[in-house]
C-alpha positions in Angstrom: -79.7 25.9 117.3 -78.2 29.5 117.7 -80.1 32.3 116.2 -78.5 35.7 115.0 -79.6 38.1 118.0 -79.2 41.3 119.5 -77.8 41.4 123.1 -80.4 44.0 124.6 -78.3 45.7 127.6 -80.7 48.0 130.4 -79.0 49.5 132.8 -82.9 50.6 135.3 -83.3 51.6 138.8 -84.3 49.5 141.6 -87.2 51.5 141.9 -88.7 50.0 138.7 -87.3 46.8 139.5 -90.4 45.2 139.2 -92.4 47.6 136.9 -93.1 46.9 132.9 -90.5 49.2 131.0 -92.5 49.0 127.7 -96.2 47.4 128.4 -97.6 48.6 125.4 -94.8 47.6 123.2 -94.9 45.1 120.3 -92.4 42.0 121.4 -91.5 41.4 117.2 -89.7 45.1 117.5 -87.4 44.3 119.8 -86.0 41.4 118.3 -82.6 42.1 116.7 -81.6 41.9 113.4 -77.9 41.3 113.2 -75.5 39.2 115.9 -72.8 40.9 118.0 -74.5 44.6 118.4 -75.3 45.7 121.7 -78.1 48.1 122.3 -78.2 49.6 125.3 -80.8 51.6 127.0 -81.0 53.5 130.3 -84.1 54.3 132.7 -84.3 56.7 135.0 -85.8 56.5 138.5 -89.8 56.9 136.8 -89.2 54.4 134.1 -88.7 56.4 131.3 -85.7 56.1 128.6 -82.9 58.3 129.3 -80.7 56.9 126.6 -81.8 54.2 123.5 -81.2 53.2 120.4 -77.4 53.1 120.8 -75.9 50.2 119.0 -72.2 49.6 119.5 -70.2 46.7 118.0 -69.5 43.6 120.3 -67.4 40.6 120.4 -68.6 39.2 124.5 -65.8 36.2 123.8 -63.2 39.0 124.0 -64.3 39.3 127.7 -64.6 35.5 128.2 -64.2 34.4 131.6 -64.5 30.7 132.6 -67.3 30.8 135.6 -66.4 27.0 136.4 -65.1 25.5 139.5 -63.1 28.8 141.9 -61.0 27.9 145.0 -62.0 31.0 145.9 -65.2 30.9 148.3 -67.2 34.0 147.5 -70.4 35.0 148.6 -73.4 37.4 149.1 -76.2 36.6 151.3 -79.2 38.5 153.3 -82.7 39.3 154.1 -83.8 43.1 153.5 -86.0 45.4 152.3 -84.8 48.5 150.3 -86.5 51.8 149.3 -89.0 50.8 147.1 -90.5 48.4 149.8 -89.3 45.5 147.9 -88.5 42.2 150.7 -84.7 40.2 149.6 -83.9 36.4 150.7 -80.9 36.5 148.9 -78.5 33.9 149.0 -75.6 33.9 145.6 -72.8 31.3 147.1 -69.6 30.4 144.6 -67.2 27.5 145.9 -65.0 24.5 144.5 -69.1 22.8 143.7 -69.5 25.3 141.8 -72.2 28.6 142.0 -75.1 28.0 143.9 -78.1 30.0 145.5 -81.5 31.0 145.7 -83.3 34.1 145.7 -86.9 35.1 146.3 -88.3 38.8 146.1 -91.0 39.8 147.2 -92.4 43.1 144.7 -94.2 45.7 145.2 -96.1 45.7 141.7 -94.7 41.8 140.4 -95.4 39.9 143.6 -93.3 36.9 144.7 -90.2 36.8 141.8 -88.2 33.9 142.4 -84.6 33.5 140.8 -81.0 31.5 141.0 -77.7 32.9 141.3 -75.8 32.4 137.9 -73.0 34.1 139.5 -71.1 36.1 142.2 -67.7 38.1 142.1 -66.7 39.9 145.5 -64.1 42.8 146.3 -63.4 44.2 149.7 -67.0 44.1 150.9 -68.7 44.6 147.7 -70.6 41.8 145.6 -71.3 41.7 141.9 -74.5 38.7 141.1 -76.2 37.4 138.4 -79.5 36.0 138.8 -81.8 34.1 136.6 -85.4 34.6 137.0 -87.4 31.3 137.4 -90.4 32.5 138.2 -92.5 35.8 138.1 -96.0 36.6 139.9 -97.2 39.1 137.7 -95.0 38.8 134.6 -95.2 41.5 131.6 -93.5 40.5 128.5 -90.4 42.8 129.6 -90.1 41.5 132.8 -90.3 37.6 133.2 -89.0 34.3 133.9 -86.1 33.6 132.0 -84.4 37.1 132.3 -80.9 38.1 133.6 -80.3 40.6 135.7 -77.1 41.8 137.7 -77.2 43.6 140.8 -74.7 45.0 143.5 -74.9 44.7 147.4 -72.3 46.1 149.7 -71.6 45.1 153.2 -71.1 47.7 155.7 -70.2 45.5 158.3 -71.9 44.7 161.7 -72.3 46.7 165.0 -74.0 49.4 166.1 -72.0 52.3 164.7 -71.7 50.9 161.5 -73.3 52.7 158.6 -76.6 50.4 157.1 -75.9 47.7 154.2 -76.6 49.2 150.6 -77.6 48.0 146.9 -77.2 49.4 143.7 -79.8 51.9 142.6 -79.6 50.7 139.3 -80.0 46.7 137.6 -78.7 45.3 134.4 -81.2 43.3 132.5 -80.8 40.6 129.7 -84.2 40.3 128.2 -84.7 36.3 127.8 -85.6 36.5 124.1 -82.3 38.0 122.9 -80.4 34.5 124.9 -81.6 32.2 122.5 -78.3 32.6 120.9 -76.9 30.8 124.1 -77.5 27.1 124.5 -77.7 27.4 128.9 -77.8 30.5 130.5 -74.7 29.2 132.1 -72.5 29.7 128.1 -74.1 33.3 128.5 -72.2 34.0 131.9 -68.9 32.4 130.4 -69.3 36.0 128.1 -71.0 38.5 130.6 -69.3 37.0 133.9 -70.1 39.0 137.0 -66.4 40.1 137.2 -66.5 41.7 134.0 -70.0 43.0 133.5 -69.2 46.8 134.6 -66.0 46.1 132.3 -68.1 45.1 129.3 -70.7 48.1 129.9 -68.4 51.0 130.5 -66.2 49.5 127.6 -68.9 49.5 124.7 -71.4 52.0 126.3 -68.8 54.8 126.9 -71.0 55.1 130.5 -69.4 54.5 133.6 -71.0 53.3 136.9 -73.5 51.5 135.3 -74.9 50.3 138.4 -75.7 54.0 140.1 -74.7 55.1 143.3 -75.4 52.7 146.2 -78.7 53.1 148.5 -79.1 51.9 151.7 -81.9 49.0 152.7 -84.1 50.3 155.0 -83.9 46.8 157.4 -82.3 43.6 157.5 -78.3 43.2 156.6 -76.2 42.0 153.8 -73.2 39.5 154.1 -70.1 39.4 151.6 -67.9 37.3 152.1 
C-alpha cells in the first residue's frame, strides 16, 4: 500500500554527516500532508537550517530514469578518510548484473554506518551514488537505517603530482519515513536516479550545486571508473 507523503529533500554538509539534524524534534511533524510537494531544507557546516519550509510542486516520474540493467560499466570505489575524521570503504559498482556494492563508514558521532549502493552515474572522473543505509550504530530518529542519501567523489587520478581525491561537502538525504510511498527503494531510484538528482534539485529548488564545492580526503584515494 502507497501512502500520500511528502518527499523531504536535505541538501547537509559532510561535516554533520553523522550528527542528528533535529534531536529534539517530534517525528508526527514531519510527516507530510499532501503527495507530490517537495520540501527542501539546507544545513550549513554547524547543522543549523539555512533554508526550510520551501514546498515546491513535484511530479519525480517526469524525471524517470530506468536504473535497470546498463552496458555501460560504471563505478566508484575507495578507502579514505575526509575532514571530519570520518573512515570510507566504499565500493558503488553498476554493470550488465545490475548495481551492486557495499559501503561501511566509520563516524565520528554515529559509529560504524553500514549501507548499499542503490546507484552510480560517472562523468569524466566524477561519480554521482546513492546509498541506502542498512544499518546505524548510534541512530537518532533523523538519521537511521533505511535512509537515502547521495553523495559525490571525484578522482583526481594517481601519481605523485596529482592533486588528492575529493567528496562533496554537502549530502542529499531521503528521510526513510517519507519512502513509504515507494514499494523497494529500488521504484524510488527509478524517480530520483543518480544521473538526474542535481537535475531534479536545481530544477524544483531554484539552488544550484546542491552538493557544495568538493573537499579533499585527507588519506586514502578514490577510483571512478
Amino acid at each position: 500500500m502507497k501512502y500520500s507523503l511528502t518527499l523531504i529533500f536535505t541538501a547537509v554538509f559532510m561535516a554533520v554527516f553523522f550528527q542528528a539534524c533535529h534531536q529534539g524534534e517530534s517525528m508526527s511533524g514531519h510527516f507530510p500532508d499532501e503527495k507530490g510537494m517537495l520540501n527542501v531544507h539546507v544545513l550549513d557546516e554547524g547543522g543549523s537550517s539555512v533554508i526550510s519550509g520551501s514546498s515546491l510542486a513535484v511530479d519525480p516520474p517526469e524525471f524517470a530514469w530506468i536504473q535497470g540493467r546498463s552496458p555501460k560499466i560504471q563505478s566508484a570505489t575507495g578507502t579514505f578518510t575526509v575532514l571530519s575524521g570520518n573512515q570510507y570503504d566504499f565500493a558503488a559498482i553498476q554493470n550488465p548484473g545490475g548495481i551492486h556494492g557495499e559501503i561501511t563508514i566509520e563516524s565520528m558521532t554515529r559509529g560504524t554506518i553500514t549501507a548499499e549502493a542503490l546507484c552510480v552515474s560517472t562523468v569524466d572522473g566524477e561519480a554521482t551514488a546513492g546509498i541506502l543505509l542498512t544499518s546505524v550504530e548510534f541512530p537518532t530518529p533523523f538519521f537511521d537505517a533505511g535512509d537515502i542519501v547521495y553523495l559525490k567523489l571525484r578522482d583526481n587520478g594517481e601519481g605523485a603530482n596529482t592533486a588528492s581525491d575529493q567528496v562533496s561537502s554537502n549530502i542529499i538525504i531521503f528521510y526513510f519515513w517519507e519512502l513509504l510511498q515507494y514499494e523497494t527503494p529500488e521504484d524510488f531510484v527509478s524517480d530520483f536516479s543518480c544521473a538526474h538528482i542535481e537535475l531534479i534539485y536545481s530544477a524544483f529548488s531554484g539552488l544550484t550545486e546542491p552538493f557544495g564545492p568538493y573537499e579533499d580526503i585527507l588519506d586514502g584515494n578514490v577510483q571512478v571508473k
